[in-house]
C-alpha positions in Angstrom: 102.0 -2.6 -39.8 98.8 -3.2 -38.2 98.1 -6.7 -37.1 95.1 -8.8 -37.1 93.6 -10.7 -34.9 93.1 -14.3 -34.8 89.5 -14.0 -34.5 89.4 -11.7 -37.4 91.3 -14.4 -39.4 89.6 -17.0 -38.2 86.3 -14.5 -39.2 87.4 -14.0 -42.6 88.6 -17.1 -43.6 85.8 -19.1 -43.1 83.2 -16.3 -44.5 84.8 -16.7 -47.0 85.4 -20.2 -47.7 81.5 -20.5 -46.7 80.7 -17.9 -49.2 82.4 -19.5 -51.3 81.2 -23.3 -51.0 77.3 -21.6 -50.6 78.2 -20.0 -54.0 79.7 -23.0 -55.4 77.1 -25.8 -54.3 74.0 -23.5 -54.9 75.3 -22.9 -58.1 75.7 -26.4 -58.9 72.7 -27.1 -57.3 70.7 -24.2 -58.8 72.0 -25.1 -62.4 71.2 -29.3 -62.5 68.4 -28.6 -60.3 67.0 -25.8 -63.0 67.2 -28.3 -65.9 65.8 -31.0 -64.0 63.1 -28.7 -62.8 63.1 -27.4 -66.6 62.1 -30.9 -67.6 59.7 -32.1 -64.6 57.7 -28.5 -64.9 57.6 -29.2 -69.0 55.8 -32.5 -68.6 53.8 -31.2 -66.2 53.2 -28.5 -68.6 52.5 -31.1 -71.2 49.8 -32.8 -69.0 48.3 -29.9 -68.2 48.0 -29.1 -71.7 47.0 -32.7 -72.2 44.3 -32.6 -69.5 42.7 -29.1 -70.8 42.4 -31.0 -74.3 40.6 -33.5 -72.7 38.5 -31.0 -70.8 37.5 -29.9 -74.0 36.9 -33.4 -75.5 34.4 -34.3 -72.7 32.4 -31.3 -72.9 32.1 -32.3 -76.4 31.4 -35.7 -76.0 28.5 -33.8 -73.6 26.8 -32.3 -76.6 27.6 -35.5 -78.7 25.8 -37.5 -76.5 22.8 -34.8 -75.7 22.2 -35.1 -79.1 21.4 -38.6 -79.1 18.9 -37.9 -75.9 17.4 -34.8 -77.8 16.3 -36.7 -80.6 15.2 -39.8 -78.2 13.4 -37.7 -75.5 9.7 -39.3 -75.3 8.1 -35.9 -74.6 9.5 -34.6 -77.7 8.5 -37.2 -79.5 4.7 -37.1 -77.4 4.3 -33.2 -77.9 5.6 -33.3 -81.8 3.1 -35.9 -82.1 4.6 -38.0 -85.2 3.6 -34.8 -87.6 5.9 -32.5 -87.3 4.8 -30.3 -90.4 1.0 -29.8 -88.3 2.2 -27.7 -85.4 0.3 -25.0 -84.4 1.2 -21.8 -83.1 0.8 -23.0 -79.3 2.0 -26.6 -80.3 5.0 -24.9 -81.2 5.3 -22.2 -78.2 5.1 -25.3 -76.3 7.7 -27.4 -78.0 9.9 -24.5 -78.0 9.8 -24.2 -74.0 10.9 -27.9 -73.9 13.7 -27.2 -75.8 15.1 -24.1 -74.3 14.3 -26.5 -71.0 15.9 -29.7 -72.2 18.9 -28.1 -73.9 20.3 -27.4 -70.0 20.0 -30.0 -69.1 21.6 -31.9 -72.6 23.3 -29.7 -73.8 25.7 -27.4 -74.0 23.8 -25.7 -76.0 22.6 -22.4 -77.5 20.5 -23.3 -80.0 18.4 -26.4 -80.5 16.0 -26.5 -84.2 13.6 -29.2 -85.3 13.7 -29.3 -88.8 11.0 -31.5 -91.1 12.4 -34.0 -93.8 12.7 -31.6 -96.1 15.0 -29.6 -94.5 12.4 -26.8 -93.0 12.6 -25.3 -89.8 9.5 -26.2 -87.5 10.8 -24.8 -84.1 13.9 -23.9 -82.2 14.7 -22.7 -78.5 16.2 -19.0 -80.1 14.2 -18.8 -84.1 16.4 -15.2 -84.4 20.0 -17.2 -84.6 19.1 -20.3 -86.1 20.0 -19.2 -89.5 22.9 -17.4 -87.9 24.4 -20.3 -86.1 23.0 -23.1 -88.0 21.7 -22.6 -91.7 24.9 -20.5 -92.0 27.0 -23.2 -90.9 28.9 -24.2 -94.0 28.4 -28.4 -92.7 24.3 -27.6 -92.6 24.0 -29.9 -96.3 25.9 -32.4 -94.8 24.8 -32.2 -91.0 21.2 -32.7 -92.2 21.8 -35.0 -94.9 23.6 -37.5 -92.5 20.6 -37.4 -90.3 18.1 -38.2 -92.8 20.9 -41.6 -93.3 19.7 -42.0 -89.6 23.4 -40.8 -88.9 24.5 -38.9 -85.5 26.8 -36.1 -87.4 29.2 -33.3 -85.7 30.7 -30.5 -87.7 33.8 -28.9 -87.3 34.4 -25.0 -85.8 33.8 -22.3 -88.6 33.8 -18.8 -88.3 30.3 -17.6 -89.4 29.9 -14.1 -90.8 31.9 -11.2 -90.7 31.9 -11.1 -86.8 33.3 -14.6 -87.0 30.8 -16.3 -84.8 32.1 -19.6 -83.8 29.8 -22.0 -85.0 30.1 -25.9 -84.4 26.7 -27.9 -85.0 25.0 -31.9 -84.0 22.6 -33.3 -85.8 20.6 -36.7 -85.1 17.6 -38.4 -86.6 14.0 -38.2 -84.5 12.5 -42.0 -85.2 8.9 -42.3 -85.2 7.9 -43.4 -82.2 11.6 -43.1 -80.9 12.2 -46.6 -82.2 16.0 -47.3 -83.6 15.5 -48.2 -87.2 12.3 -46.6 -88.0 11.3 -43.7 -90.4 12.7 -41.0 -89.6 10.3 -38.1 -88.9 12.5 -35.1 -88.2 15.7 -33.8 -87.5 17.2 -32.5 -83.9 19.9 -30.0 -84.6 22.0 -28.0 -82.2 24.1 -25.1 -82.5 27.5 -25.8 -79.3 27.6 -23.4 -77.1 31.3 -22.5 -77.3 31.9 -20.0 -74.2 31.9 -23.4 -72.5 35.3 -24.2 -74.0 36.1 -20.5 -73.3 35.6 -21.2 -69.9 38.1 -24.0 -69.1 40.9 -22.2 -71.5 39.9 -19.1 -69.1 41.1 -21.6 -66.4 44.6 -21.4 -67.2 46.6 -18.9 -65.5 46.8 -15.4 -67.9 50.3 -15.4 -67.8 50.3 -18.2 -70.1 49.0 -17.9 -73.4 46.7 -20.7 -74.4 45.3 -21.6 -78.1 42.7 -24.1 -79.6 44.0 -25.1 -83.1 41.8 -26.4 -85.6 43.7 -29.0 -88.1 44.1 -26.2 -90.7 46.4 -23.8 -88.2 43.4 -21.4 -87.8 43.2 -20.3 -84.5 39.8 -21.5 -82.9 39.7 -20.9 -79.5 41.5 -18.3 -76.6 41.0 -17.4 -73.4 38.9 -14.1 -72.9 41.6 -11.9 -73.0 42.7 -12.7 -76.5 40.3 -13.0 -78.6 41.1 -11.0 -81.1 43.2 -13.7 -82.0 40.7 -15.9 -83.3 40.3 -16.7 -86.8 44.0 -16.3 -87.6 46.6 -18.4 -88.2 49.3 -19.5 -85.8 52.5 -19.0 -86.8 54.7 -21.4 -85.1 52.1 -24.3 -86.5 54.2 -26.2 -88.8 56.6 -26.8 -85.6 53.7 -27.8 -83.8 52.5 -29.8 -86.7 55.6 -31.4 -87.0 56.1 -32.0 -82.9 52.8 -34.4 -82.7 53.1 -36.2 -86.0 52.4 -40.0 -85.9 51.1 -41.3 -83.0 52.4 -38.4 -80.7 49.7 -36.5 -78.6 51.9 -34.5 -77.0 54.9 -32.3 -78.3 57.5 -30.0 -76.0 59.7 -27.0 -77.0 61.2 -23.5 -76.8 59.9 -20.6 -78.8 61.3 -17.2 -78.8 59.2 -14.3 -79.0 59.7 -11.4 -81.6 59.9 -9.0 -78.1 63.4 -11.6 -76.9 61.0 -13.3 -74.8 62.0 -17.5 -74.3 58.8 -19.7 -73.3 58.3 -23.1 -73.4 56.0 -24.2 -75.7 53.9 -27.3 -74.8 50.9 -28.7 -77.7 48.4 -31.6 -76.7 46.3 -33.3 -79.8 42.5 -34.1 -79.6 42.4 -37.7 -79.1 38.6 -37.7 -78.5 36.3 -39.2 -75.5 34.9 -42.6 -75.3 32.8 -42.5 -78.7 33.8 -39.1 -80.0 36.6 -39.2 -82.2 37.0 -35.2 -82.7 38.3 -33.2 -85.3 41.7 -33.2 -85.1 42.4 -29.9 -82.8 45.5 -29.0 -81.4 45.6 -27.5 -77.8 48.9 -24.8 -77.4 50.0 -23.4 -74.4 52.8 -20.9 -74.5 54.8 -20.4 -70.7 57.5 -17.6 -70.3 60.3 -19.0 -68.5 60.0 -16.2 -66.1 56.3 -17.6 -65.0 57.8 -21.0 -65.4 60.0 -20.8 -63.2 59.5 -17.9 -61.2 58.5 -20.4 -57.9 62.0 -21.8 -57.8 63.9 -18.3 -58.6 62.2 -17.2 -55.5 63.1 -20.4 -53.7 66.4 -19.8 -54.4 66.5 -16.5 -53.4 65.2 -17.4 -50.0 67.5 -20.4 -49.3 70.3 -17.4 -50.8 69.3 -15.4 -48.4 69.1 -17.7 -46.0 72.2 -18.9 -46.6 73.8 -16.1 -46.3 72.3 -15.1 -42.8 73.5 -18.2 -41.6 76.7 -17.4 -43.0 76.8 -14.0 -41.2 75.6 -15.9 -37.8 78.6 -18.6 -38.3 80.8 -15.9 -38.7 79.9 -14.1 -35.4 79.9 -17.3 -33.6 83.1 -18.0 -34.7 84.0 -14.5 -34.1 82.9 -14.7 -30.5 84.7 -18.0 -30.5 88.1 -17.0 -31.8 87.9 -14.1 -29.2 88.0 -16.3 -26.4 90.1 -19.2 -27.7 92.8 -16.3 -28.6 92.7 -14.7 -25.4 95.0 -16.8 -23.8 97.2 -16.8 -27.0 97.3 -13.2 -27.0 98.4 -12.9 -23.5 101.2 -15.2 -24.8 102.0 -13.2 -27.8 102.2 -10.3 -25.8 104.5 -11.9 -22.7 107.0 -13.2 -25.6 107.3 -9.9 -27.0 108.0 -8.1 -23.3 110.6 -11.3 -23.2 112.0 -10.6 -26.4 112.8 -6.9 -25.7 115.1 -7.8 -22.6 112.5 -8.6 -20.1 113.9 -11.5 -18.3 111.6 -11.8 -15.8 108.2 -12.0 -18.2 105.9 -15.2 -17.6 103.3 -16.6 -19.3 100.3 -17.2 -16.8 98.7 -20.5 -16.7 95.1 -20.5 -15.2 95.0 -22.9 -13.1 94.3 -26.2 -13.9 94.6 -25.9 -17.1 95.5 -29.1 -19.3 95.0 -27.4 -22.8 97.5 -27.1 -26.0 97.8 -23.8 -24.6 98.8 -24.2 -21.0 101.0 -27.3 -22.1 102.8 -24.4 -24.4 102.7 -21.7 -21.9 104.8 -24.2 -19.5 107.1 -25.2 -22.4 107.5 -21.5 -22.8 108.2 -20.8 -19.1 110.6 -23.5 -18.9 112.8 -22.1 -21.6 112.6 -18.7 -20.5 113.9 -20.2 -17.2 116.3 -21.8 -18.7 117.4 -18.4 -21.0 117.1 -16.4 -18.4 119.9 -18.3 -16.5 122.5 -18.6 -19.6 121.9 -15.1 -20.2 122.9 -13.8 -16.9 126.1 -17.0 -17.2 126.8 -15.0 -20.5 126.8 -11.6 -18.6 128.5 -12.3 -16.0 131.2 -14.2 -18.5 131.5 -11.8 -21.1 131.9 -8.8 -18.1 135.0 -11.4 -17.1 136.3 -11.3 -20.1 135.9 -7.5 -21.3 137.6 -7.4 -17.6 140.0 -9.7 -18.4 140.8 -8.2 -21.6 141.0 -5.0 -20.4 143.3 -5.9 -17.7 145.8 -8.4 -20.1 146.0 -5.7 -22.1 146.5 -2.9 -19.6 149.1 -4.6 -17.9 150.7 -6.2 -20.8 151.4 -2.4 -21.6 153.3 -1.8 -18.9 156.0 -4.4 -19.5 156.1 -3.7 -23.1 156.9 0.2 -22.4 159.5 -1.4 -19.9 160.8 -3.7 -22.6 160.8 -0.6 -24.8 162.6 1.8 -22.6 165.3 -0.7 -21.8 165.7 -1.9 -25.6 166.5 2.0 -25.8 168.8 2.5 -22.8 170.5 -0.3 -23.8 171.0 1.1 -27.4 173.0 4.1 -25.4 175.1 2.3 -23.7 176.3 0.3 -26.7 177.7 3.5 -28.0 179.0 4.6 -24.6 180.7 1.0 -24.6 182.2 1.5 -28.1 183.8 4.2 -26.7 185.4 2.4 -23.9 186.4 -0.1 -25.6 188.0 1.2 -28.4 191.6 1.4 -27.0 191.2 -2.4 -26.3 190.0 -2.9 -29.8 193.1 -1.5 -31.0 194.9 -3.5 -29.5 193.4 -6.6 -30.8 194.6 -8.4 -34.3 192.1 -7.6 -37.4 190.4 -10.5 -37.4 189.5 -10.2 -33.8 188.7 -6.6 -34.8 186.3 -7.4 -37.2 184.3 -10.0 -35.1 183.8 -7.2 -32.2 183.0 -4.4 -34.6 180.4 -7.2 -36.2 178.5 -7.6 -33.2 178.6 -3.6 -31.4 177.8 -2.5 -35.2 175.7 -4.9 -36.5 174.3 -7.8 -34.1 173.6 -5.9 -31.6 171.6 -2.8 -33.0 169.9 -5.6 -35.7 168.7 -7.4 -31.8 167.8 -4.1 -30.6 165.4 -2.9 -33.9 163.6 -6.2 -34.0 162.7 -6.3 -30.7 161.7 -2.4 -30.8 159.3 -3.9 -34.0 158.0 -6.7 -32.2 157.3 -4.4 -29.2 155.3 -1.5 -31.4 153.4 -4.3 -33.1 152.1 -6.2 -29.8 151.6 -2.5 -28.6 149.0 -2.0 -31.6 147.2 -5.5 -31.1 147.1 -5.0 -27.3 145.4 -1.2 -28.8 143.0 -2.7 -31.1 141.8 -5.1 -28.3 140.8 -2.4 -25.9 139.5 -0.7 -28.8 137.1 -4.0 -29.3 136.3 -4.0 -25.9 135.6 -0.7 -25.8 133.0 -0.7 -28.0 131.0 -3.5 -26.8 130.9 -1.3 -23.7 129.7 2.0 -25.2 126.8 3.6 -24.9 124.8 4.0 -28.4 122.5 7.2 -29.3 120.0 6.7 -31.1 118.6 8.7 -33.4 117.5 9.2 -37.4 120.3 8.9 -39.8 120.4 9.7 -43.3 122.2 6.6 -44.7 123.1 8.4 -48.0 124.8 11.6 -46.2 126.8 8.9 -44.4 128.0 7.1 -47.9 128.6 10.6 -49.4 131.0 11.7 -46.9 132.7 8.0 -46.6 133.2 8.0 -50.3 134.2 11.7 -50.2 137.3 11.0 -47.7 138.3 7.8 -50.1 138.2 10.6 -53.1 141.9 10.2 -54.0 141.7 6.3 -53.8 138.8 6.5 -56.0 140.7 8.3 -58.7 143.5 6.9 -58.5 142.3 3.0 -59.3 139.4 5.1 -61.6 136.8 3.6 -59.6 132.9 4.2 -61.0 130.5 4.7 -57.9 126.7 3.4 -58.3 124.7 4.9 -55.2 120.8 3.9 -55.4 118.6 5.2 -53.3 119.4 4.5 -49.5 116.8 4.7 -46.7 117.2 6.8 -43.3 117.8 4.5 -40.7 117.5 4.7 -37.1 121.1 4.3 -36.0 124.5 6.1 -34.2 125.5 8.0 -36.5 129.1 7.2 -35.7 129.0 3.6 -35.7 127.1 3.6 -39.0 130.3 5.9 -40.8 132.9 3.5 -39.3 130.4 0.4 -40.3 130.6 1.9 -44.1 133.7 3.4 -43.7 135.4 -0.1 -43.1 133.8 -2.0 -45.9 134.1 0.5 -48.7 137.9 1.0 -47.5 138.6 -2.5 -48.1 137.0 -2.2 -51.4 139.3 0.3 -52.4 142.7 -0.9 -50.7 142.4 -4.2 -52.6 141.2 -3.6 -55.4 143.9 -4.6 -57.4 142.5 -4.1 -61.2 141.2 -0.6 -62.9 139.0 0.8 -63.8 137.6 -0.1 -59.9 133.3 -0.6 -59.5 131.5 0.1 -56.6 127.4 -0.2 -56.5 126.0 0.2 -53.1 121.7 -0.3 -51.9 119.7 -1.5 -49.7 116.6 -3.7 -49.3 113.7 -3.1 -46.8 112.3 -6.1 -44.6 109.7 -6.2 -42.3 111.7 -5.8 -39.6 115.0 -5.2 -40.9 117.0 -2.9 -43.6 120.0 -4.6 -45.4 122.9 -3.2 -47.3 124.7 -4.5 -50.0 128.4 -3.2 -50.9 129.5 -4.8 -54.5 133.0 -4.9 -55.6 134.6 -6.6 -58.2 138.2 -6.7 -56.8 140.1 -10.1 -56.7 137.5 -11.3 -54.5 138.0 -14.3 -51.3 137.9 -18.0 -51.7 134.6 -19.6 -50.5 136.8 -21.8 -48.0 138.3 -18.3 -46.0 135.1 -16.2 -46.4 134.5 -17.3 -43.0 137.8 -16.1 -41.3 137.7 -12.4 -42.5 135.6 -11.3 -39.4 137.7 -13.0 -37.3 140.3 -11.3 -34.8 143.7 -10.7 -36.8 143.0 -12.4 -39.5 143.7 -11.4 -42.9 142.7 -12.8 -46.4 144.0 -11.8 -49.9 147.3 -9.4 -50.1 149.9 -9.3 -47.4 151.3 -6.3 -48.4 148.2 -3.8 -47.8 148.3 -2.5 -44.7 146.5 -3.1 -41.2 146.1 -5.2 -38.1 142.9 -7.3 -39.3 140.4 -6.2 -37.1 138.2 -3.7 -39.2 135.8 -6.3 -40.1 135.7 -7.5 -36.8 134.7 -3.8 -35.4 132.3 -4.0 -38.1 130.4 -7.0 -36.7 130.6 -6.0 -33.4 129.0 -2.7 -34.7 126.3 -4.3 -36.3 125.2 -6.8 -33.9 125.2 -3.6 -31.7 122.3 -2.9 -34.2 120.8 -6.1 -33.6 121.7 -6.9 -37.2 124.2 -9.5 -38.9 126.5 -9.2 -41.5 127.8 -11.8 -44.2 129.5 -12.1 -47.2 129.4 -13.8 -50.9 132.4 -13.5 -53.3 133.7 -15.1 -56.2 137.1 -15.7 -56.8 138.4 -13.3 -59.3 135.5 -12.0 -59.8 134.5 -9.8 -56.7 132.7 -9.5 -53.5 129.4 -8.3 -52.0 129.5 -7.4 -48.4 125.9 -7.2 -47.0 124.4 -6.1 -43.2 121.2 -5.9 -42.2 120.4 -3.6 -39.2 116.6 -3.6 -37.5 113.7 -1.7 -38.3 113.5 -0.1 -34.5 117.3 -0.7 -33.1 116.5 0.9 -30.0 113.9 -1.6 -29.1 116.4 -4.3 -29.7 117.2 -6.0 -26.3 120.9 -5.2 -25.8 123.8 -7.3 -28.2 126.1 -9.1 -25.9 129.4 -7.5 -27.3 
């Protein structure tokens, strides 16, 4: 298995953990800071629309006021001469003039008329849309009439015509001699020059679609690009209507389009200028979300961006960081790992100088490897002792055992000879001392000779299995790639009779090749599933064998369920000699002991876990790459 690096670790984690907090704290951030930019950008929304209403209010208040100067301008009053209905055709050129003159500068205006008390038009800045734009104007009756009361009067928008000219009109009283109170002489009327309110709704940005309401829901006034609009009605009105009831100016909301499009939707009431009280109108303006807040979706995708840069930067700092902080770790790592596979003599180098975690550790590491170094060869040199020693007790207890043997023999031989030569003395002797002689050359005698014949053959086997032990602890392993199966088939194949006999049922899994000697792992199996079947005591007999793979290790598991071993002598079964459970089965006690000495060999362990009466599972684990194993002490 590949192994990462530290750095790389180090790398990822915090990437993502920074990813992760930039995602979570943005998101937070982008989400309250949304709705409270939501709220601040509607209620600047709301004063904007607020402010255009005003616009509109002032430039109306313009005209409302020009009015009032129109119908007091001395000139006028000098050049119309107190008889309005005498003009002549250059009198009237000339008052015509003026007003195209003086309506700049009073106005706005488009068209300014002079009518007579009876209602009859004298002279006017444009004579071809005076009707069009004034005696069309559905107000004229009253317009004129309240002048005549010596009344200021403005109309409300109407559409005039089929074309649906906007038409909005003033009238004021012209005083003899200009004098408030006096006859009135005339009448100023003037027809509003609307593109002026077109102009400031033009203002507004065209994303956003902006409306002039009259009190009725009719649409009134665009910008430039939608006037087609004009004239109808608006058909989210009564929500409007219903937003700046009271004593509200202002109302805020969402709309949906029919298109799926959401847009805030912001309306500011006419609330007049100074003197000019206004009609009523209603000023919309209609903001996608996506022009609404487009500004901070692009803020946020810079300080994402940005974010994420700096992430990428953090990472290869850190990346360059972890490199050269794991250096000296790595050199570590890899000076352990020389250690571990039998390298005594492997050091961890300490620059010098160094006062870090890192030297402190490498010291703390050199000092036990010191330290392991020096038991390891005390262990060598002990455990060569005592293979030595055990080879030469038990070579030279040999000798005096064949000795012991041979003589035990020869002296079995010359009891007969001796029988014979004495058996004319025996004769000779009474029957009861008879008896007591024939008791011990017949009986005591031979009985003496058997056991110590016995004793001798069984010290002989012990002495036997000893060397065997020692033996292998000293032999040379091959290692190679063994099929762990093949070796449980032919195991169980030799035990074939045994198996039938107690009607054993088998369950092999699936068993892994191993990297092992092949000969150490058939006795290893043949030992432990030999046991299984010698004391098994109950039929029919089950067996399931299988293994489990570690990282560094394969284990297998042998499952009985014979009488099983008491948890307080599971301990003493892979001990020399001993034996647990049935006296009569036989052997010398020392297969399980081969076994561990086998599998430590292996630079594995083995152990067991039983149940009284219920069975045993015998399990031992051998590593991944045996041959890489520093060498078992035996």
């Amino acid at each position: 298995m590949k192994q990462q690096r530290f750095a790389h670790k180090l790398v990822l984690v915090t990437g993502l953990a920074s990813a992760l907090v930039l995602l979570l704290v943005g998101g937070m951030a982008f989400y309250v800071g949304e709705q409270n930019i939501r709220d601040q950008l509607a209620e600047y929304q709301a004063d904007s629309a607020l402010t255009r209403m005003q616009g509109v209010d002032r430039t109306l208040f313009t005209a409302y006021q020009g009015i009032k100067v129109l119908a007091k301008d001395r000139r006028l009053i000098d050049l119309v001469g107190g008889d309005l209905g005498t003009l002549g055709n250059s009198r009237e050129n000339e008052v015509s003039d003026y007003l195209e003159e003086i309506s700049l500068l009073t106005g706005p205006w488009r068209v300014v008329s002079l009518l007579d008390t009876e209602g009859n038009l004298l002279v006017s800045n444009m004579p071809n849309e005076t009707g069009d734009l004034i005696g069309a104007h559905p107000e004229y009756e009253s317009a004129f009439q309240a002048a005549m009361e010596k009344r200021l009067y403005s109309s409300d928008l109407r559409m005039i015509g089929e074309e649906k000219n906007r038409s909005m009109i003033f009238a004021a009283p012209i005083h003899d001699g200009g004098l408030e109170g006096a006859q009135v002489v005339g009448v100023v009327m003037a027809s509003y020059a609307w593109p002026v309110v077109v102009q400031l709704l033009d203002a507004v940005s065209p994303e956003v679609n902006v409306t002039l309401l009259r009190d009725d829901g009719t649409v009134i006034g665009t910008s430039s690009a939608q006037s087609d609009r004009v004239g109808s009605e608006y058909l989210n009105w009564e929500s409007v209507q219903s937003g700046i009831s009271g004593s509200r100016s202002r109302a805020v909301g969402d709309i949906t389009d029919e298109d799926g499009t959401n847009s805030l939707i912001v309306a500011a009431r006419q609330s007049g200028y100074l003197g000019y009280a206004g009609h009523g109108w209603t000023l919309v303006m209609e903001v996608p979300y996506k022009v609404l807040l487009a500004p901070m979706y692009t803020l946020a995708w810079r300080v994402g961006v940005t974010g994420l840069v700096g992430v990428l930067l953090l990472c290869l700092v850190l990346y360059i960081t972890g490199m050269y902080l794991a250096r000296p770790i790595t050199r570590m790592s890899q000076t352990v790992r020389t250690f571990s596979r039998g390298d005594m003599t492997s050091r961890v180098e300490i620059a010098p100088g160094g006062n870090d975690e890192i030297a402190e550790l490498g010291r703390a590491f050199n000092a036990m490897a010191e330290d392991i170094d020096f038991y390891v060869e005390q262990v060598k040199e002990n455990s060569k002792e005592v293979q030595a020693f055990a080879y030469i007790v038990s070579h030279d207890l040999r000798a005096p055992l064949v000795n012991l043997k041979g003589f035990s023999t020869e002296i079995g031989y010359s009891m007969d000879e001796l029988k014979a030569l004495l058996g004319p003395a025996i004769a000779t002797m009474n029957q009861q001392q008879q008896a007591e002689v024939l008791a011990i050359l017949d009986e005591d005698i031979p009985e003496a000779l058997q056991f110590i014949g016995s004793s001798v053959e069984r010290m002989d086997g012990q002495i036997q299995a000893v060397l065997k032990l020692s033996r292998l602890g000293r032999k040379e392993l091959t290692w190679e790639q063994v099929d762990s199966a093949l070796v449980v088939k032919q195991v169980l194949s030799s035990l074939k009779h045994q198996l039938e006999d107690k009607q054993f049922v088998v369950k092999v899994r699936d068993l892994p090749s191993v990297e092992a000697d092949a000969f150490a792992l058939e006795q290893i199996f043949g030992n432990l599933l030999d046991n299984a079947v010698k004391y098994q005591a109950d039929t029919p007999g089950q067996l399931e064998i299988w293994s489990t793979e570690a990282l560094q290790e394969i284990t297998f598991h042998i499952r009985d369920n014979g009488p099983g071993i008491d948890e307080a002598n599971i301990h003493k079964v892979f001990e020399l000699f001993r034996r647990v459970g049935r006296a009569n089965i036989p052997g010398e006690g020392m297969g399980l002991a081969y076994v561990k000495t086998l599998v430590r060999r292996h630079g594995g362990r083995i152990w067991c876990e039983s149940v009284l009466g219920k069975g045993s599972t015998f399990s031992f684990s051998l590593a991944q790459k045996p041959s890489a194993q520093p060498r078992e002490l035996a």
